[in-house]
MDAnalysis code that builds the backbone (N, CA, C; Angstrom):
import MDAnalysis as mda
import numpy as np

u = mda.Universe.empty(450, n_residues=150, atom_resindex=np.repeat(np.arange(150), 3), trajectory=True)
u.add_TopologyAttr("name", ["N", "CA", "C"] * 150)
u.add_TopologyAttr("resid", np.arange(1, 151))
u.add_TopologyAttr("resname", ["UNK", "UNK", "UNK", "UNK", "UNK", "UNK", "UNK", "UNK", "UNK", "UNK", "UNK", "UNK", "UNK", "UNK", "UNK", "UNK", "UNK", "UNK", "UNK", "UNK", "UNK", "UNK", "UNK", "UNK", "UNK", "UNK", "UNK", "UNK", "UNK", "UNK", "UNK", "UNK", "UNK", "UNK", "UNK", "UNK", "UNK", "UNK", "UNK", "UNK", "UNK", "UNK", "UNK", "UNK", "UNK", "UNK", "UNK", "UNK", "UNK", "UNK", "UNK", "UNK", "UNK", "UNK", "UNK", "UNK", "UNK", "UNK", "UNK", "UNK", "UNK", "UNK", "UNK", "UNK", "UNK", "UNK", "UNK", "UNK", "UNK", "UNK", "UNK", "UNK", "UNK", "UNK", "UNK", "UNK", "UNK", "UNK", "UNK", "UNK", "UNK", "UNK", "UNK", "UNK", "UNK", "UNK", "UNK", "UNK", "UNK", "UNK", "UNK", "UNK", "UNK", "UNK", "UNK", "UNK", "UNK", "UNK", "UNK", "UNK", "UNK", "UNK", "UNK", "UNK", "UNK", "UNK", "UNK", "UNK", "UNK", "UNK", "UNK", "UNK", "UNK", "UNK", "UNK", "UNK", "UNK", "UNK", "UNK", "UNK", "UNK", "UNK", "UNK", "UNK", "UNK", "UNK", "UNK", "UNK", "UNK", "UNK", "UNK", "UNK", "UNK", "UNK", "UNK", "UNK", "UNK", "UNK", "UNK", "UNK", "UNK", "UNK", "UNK", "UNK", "UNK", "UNK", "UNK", "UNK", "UNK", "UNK"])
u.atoms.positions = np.array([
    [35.198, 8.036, 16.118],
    [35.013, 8.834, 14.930],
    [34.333, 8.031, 13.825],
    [34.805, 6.751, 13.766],
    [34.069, 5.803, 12.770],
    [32.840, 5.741, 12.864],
    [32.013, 5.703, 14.106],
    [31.085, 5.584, 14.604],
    [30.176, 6.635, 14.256],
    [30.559, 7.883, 13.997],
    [29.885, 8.859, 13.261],
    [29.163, 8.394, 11.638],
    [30.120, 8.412, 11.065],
    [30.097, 7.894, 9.560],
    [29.634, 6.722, 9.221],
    [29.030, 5.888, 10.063],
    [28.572, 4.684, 9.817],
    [27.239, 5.100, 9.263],
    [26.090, 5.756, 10.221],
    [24.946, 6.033, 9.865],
    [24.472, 6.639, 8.996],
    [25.915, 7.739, 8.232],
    [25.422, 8.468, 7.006],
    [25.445, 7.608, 5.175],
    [26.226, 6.284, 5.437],
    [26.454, 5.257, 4.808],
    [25.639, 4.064, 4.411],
    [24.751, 4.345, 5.624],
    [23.604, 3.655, 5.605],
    [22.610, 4.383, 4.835],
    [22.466, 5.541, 4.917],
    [21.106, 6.464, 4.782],
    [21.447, 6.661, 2.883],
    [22.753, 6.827, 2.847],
    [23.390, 6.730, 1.315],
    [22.711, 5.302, 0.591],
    [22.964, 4.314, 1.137],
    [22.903, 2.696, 0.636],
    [21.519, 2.548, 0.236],
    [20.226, 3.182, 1.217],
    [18.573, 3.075, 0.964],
    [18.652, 3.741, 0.011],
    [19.279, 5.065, 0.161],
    [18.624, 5.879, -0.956],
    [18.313, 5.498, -2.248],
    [19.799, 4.790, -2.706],
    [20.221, 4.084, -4.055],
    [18.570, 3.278, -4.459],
    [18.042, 2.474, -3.346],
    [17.454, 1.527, -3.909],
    [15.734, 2.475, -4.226],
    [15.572, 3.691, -3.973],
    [14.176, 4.205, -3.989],
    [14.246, 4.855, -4.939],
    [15.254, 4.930, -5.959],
    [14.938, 5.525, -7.323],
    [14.083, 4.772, -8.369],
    [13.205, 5.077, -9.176],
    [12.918, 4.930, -9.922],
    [13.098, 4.945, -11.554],
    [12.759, 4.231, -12.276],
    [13.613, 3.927, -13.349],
    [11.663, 3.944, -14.694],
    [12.290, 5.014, -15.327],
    [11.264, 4.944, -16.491],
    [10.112, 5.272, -16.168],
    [9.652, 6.844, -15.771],
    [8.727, 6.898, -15.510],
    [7.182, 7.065, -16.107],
    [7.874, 7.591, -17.155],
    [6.714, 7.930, -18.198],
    [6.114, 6.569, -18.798],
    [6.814, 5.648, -18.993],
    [6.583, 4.192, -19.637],
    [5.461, 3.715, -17.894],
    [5.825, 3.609, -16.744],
    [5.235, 2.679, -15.495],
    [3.758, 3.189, -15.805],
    [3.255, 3.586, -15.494],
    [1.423, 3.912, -15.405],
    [0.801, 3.114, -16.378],
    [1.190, 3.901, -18.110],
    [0.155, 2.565, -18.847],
    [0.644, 0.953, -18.710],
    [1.790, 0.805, -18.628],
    [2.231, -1.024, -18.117],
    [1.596, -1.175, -17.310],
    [1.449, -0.453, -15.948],
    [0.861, -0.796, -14.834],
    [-0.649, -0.841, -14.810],
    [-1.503, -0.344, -15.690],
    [-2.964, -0.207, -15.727],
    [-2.869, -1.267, -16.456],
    [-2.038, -1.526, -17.533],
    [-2.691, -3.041, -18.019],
    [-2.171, -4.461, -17.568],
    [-1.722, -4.811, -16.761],
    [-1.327, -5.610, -15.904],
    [-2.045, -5.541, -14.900],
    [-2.697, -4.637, -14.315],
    [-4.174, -4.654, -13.363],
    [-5.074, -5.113, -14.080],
    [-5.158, -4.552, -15.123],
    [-6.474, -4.885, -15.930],
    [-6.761, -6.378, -16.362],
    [-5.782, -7.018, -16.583],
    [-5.324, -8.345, -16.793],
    [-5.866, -9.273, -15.771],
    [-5.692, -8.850, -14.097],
    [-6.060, -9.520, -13.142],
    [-7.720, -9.617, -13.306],
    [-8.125, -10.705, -12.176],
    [-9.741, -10.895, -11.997],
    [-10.346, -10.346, -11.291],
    [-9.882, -9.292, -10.371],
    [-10.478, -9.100, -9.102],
    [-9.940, -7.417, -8.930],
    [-10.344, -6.304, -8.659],
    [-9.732, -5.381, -8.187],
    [-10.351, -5.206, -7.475],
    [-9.430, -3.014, -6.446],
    [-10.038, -2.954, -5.590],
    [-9.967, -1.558, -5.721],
    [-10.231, -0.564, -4.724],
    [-9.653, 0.639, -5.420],
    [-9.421, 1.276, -3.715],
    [-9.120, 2.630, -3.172],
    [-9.314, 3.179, -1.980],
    [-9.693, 4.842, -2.993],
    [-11.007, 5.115, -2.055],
    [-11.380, 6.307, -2.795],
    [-11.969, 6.572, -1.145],
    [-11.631, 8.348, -1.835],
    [-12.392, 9.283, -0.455],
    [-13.828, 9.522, -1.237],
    [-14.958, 9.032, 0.057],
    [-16.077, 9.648, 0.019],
    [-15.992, 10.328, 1.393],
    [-17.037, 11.440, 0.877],
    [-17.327, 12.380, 2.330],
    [-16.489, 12.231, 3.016],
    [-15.314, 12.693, 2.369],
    [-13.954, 13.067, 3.539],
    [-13.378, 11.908, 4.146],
    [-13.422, 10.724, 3.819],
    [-12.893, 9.983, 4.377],
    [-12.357, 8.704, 3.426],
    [-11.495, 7.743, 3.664],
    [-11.024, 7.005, 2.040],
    [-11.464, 6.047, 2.920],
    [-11.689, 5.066, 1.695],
    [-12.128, 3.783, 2.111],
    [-11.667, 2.600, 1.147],
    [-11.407, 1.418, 1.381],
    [-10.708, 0.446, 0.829],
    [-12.391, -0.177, 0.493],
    [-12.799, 0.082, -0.943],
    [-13.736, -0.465, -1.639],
    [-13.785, -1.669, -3.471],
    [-14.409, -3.153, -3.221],
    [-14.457, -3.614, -3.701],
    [-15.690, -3.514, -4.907],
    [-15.667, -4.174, -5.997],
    [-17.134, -4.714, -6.532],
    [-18.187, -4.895, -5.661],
    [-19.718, -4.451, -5.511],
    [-20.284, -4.898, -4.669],
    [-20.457, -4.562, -3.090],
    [-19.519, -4.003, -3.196],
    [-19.975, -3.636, -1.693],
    [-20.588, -2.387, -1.056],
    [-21.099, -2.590, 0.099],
    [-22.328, -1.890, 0.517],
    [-21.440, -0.402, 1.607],
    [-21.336, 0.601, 1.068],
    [-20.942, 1.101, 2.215],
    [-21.721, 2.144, 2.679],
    [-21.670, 2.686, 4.285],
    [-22.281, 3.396, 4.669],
    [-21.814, 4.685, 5.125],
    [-21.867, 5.846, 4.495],
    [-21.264, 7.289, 4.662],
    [-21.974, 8.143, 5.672],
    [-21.416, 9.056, 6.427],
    [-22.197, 10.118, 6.870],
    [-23.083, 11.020, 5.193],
    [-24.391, 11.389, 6.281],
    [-25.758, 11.587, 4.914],
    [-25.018, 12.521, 4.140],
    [-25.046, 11.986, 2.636],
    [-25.001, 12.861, 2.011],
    [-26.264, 13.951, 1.218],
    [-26.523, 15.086, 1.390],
    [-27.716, 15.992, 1.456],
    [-27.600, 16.133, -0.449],
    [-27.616, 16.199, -1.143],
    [-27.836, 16.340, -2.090],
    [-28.134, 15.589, -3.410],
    [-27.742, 13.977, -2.893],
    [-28.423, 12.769, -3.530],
    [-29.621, 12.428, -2.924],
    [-30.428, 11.433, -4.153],
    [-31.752, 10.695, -3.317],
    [-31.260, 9.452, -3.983],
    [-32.081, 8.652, -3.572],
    [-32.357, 7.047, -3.725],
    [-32.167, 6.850, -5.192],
    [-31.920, 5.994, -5.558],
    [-31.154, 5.596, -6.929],
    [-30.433, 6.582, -8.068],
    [-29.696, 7.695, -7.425],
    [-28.783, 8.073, -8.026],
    [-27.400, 7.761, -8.233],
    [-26.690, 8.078, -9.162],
    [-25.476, 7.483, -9.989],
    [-24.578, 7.955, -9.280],
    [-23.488, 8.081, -8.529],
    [-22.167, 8.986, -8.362],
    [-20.861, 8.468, -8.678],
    [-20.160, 9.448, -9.457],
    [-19.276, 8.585, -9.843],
    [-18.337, 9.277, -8.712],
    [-17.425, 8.018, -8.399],
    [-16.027, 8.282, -7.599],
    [-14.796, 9.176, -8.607],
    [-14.429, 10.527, -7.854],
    [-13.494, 11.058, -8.552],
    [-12.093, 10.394, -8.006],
    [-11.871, 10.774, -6.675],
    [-11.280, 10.556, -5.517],
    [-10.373, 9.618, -5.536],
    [-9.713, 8.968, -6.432],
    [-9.510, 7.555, -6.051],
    [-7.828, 7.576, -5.699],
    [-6.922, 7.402, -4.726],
    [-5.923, 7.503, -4.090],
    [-5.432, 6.509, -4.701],
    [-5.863, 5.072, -4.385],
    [-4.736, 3.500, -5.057],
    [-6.196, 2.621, -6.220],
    [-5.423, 2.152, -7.074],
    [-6.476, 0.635, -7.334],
    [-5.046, -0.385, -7.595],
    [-5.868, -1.592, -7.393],
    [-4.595, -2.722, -7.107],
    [-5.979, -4.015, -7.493],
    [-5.108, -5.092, -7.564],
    [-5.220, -6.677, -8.018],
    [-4.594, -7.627, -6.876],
    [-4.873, -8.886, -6.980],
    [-3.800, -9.429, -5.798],
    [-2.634, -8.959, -6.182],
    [-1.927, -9.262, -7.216],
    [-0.705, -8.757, -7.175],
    [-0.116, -7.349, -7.765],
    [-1.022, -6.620, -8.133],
    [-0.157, -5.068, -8.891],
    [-1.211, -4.665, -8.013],
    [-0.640, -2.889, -7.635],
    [-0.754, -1.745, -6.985],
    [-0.695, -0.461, -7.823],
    [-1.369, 0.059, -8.108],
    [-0.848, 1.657, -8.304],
    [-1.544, 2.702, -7.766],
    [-0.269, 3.324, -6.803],
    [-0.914, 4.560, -6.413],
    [-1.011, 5.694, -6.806],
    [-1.723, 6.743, -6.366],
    [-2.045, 8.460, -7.315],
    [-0.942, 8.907, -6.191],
    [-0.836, 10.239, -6.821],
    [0.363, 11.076, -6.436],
    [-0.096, 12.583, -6.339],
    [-1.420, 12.840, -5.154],
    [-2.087, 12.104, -4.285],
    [-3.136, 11.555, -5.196],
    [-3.958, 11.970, -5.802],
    [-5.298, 10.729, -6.545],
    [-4.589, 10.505, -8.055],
    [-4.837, 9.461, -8.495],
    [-5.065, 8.558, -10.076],
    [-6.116, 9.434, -10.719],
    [-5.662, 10.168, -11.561],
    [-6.876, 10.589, -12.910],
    [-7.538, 9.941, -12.883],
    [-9.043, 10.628, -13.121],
    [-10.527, 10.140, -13.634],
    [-10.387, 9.493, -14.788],
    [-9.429, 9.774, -15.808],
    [-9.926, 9.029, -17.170],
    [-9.178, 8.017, -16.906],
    [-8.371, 7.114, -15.844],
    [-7.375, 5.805, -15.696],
    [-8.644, 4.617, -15.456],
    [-9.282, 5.767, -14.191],
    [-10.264, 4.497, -13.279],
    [-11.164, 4.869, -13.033],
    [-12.416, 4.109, -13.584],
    [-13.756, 4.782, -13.344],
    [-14.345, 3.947, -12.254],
    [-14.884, 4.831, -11.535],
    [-16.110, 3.793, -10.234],
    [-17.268, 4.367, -10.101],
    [-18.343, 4.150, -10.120],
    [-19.999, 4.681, -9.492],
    [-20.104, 3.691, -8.562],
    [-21.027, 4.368, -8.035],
    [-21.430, 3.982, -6.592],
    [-22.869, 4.666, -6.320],
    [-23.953, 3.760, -6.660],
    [-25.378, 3.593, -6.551],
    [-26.317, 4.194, -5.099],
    [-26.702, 4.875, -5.183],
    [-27.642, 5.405, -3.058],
    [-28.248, 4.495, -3.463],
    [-28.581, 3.550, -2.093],
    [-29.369, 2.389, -2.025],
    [-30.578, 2.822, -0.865],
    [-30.253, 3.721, 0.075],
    [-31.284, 4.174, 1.115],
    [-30.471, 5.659, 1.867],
    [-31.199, 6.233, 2.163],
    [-30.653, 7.031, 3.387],
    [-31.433, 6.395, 4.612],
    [-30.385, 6.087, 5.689],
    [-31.053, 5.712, 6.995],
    [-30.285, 6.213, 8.246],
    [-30.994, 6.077, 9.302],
    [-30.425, 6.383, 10.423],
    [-29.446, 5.634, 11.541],
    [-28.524, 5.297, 12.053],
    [-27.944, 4.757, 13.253],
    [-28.897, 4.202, 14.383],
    [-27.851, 3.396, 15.471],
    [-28.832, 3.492, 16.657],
    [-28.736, 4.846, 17.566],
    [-29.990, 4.668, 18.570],
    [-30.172, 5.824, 19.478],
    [-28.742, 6.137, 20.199],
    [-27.942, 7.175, 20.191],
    [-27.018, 7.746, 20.747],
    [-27.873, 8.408, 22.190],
    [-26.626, 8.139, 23.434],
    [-27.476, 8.184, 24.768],
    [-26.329, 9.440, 25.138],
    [-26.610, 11.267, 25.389],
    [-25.439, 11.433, 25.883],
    [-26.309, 12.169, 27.429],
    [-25.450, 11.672, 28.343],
    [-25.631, 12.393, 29.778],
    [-24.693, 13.147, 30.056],
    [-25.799, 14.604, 30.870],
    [-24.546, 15.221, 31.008],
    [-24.851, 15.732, 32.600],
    [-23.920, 15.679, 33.399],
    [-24.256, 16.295, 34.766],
    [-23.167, 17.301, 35.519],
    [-23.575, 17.899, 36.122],
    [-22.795, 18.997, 36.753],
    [-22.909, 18.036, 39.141],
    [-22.044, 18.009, 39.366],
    [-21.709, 17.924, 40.526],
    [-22.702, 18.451, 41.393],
    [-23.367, 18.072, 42.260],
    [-23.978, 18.568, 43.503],
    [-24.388, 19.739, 42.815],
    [-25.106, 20.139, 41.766],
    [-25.839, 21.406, 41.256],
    [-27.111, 21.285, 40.973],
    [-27.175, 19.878, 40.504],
    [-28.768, 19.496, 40.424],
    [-28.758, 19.580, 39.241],
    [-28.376, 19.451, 38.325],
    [-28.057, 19.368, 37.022],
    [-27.723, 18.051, 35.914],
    [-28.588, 18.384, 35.539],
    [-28.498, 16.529, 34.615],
    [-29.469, 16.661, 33.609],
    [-28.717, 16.697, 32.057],
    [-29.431, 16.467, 31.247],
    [-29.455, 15.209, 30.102],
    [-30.534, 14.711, 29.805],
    [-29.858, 13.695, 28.401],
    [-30.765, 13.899, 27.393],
    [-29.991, 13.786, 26.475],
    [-30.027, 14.528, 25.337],
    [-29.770, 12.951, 23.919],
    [-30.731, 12.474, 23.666],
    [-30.759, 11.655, 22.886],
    [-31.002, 11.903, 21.034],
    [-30.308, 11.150, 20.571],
    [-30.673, 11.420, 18.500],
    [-29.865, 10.301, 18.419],
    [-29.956, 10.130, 16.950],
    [-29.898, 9.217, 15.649],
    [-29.078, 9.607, 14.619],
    [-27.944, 9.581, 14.274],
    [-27.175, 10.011, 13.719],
    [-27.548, 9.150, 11.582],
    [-27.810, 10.338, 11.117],
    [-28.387, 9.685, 9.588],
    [-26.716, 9.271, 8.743],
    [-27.044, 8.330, 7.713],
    [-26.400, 7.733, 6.998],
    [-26.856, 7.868, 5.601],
    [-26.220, 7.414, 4.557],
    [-26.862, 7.324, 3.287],
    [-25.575, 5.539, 2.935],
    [-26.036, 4.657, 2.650],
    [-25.244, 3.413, 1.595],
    [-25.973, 4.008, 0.277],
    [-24.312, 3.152, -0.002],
    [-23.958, 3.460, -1.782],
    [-23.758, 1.548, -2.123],
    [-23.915, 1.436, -2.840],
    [-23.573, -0.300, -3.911],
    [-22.251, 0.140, -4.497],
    [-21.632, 0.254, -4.535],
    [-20.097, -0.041, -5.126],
    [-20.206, -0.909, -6.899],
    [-20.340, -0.321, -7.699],
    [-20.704, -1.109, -9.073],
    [-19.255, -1.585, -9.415],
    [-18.980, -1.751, -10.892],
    [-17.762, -2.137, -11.351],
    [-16.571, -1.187, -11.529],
    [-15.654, -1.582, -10.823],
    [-14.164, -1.122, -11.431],
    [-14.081, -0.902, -12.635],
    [-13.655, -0.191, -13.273],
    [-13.768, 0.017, -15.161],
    [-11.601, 0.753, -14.950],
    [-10.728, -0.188, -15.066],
    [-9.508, 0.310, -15.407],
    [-9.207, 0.408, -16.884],
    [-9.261, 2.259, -16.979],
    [-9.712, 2.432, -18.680],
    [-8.317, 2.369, -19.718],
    [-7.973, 1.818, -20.414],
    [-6.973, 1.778, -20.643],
    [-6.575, 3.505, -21.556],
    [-4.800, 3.730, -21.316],
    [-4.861, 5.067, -21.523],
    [-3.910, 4.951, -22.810],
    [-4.594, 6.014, -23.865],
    [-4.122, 6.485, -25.137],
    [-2.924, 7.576, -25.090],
    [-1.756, 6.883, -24.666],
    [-0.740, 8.155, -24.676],
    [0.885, 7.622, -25.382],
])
């Protein structure tokens, strides 16, 4: 019978420790204690997909059709930004006015040649069917953690 009640004692004991304390005060402490650090990072969805993006870096998306070559986009999207040591995540995204990011089109280009074969059994049937799957990179500019007036 003890053996029952053990596991609901346990599940009691975690709980205690996942409360949170002061919530309205954590966000602006926490943006400026990021802001403080040298280095951030952020995870933002482009084209449907999130990505763990720094200063500087080059990433490559499925094409996006409605930018060209040196246009501005700013990241709405942004799920976490963090420092080596502070984190804060959105609940699911961080407001636009916390954390600003653009992200520069540097080219639209294509992949390598994709090879697909396709055959049917003793029918005589075999086709291949080759393409290039397009891309667009973005430059990743500066993190801007804006500090908030509240």
């Amino acid at each position: 019978m003890a053996f029952l009640f053990r596991p609901l004692r346990q599940v009691a004991g975690r709980a205690l420790h996942t409360q949170t304390t002061s919530p309205a005060s954590t966000p602006a402490t926490a943006l400026s204690l990021i802001r403080s650090q040298p280095s951030h990072y952020v995870v933002a969805s482009v084209a449907g997909r999130k990505y763990t993006l720094a200063p500087r870096d080059l990433l490559t998306v499925p094409r996006l059709k409605d930018v060209n070559v040196g246009d501005v986009l700013s990241l709405s999207e942004i799920h976490e930004v963090g420092s080596r040591e502070f984190t804060i995540r959105g609940n699911p995204i961080i407001p636009p006015e916390n954390v600003k990011v653009q992200a520069t089109v540097v080219e639209h280009t294509k992949g390598r040649m994709e090879v697909i074969f396709k055959k049917k059994r003793r029918k005589g049937y075999q086709r291949t069917i080759k393409h290039k799957q397009t891309y667009t990179r973005l430059r990743i500019g500066p993190i801007d953690v804006v500090e908030s007036h509240s």
